[in-house]
C-alpha positions in Angstrom: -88.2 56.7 -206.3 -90.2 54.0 -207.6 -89.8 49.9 -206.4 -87.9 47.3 -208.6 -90.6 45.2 -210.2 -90.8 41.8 -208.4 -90.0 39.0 -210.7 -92.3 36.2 -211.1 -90.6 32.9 -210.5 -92.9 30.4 -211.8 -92.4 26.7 -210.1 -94.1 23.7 -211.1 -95.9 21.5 -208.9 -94.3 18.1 -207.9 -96.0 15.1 -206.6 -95.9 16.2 -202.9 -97.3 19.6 -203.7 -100.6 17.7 -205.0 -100.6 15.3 -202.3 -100.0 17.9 -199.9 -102.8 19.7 -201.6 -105.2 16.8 -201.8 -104.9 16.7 -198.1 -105.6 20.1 -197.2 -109.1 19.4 -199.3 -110.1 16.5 -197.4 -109.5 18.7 -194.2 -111.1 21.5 -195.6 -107.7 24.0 -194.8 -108.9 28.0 -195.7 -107.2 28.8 -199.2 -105.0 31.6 -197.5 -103.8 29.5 -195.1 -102.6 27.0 -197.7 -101.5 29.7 -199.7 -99.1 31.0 -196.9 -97.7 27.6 -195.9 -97.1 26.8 -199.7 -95.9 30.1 -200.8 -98.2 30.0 -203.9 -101.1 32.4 -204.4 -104.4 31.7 -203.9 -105.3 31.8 -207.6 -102.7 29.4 -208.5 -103.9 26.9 -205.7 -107.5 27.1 -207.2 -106.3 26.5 -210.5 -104.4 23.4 -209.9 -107.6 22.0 -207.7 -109.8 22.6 -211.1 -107.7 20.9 -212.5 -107.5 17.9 -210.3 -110.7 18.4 -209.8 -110.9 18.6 -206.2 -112.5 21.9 -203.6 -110.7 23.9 -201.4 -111.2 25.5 -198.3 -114.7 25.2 -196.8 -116.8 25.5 -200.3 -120.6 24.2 -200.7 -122.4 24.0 -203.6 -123.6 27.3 -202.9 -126.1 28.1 -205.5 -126.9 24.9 -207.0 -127.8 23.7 -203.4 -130.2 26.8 -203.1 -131.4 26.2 -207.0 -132.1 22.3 -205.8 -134.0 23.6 -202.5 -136.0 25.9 -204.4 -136.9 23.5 -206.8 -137.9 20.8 -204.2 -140.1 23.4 -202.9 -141.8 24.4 -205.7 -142.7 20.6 -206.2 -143.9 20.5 -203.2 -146.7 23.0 -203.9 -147.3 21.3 -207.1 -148.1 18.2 -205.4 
């Protein structure tokens, strides 16, 4: 026998949710364990920070960093 399909509730966020989500940024929480004490997915959390424009978790800048230290060395041979 097959499972019921599980219903997607969809909740908005109120103004504690982003505060409570601003401050897991600034401490740099992991995504899944905001997710778990939220009860939201991950890919909802990650939407709502793009669009507050704030990072979750412990992200870097990741490949622009490495573009900008590449860069910095090729000017240095330049030079």
């Amino acid at each position: 026998m097959a499972k019921a399909k599980k219903i997607v509730m969809r909740r908005e966020y109120t103004n504690a949710d982003v505060k409570e989500l601003r401050a897991h940024s600034k401490a740099k929480t992991p995504v899944a364990k905001i997710a778990k004490l939220t009860k939201r997915t991950e890919a909802s959390l990650r939407q709502k920070a793009i669009k507050l424009g704030i990072r979750l978790g412990h992200q870097s800048l990741g490949p622009l960093l490495i573009r900008y230290k590449r860069n910095q060395v090729a000017k240095r041979n330049l030079i």
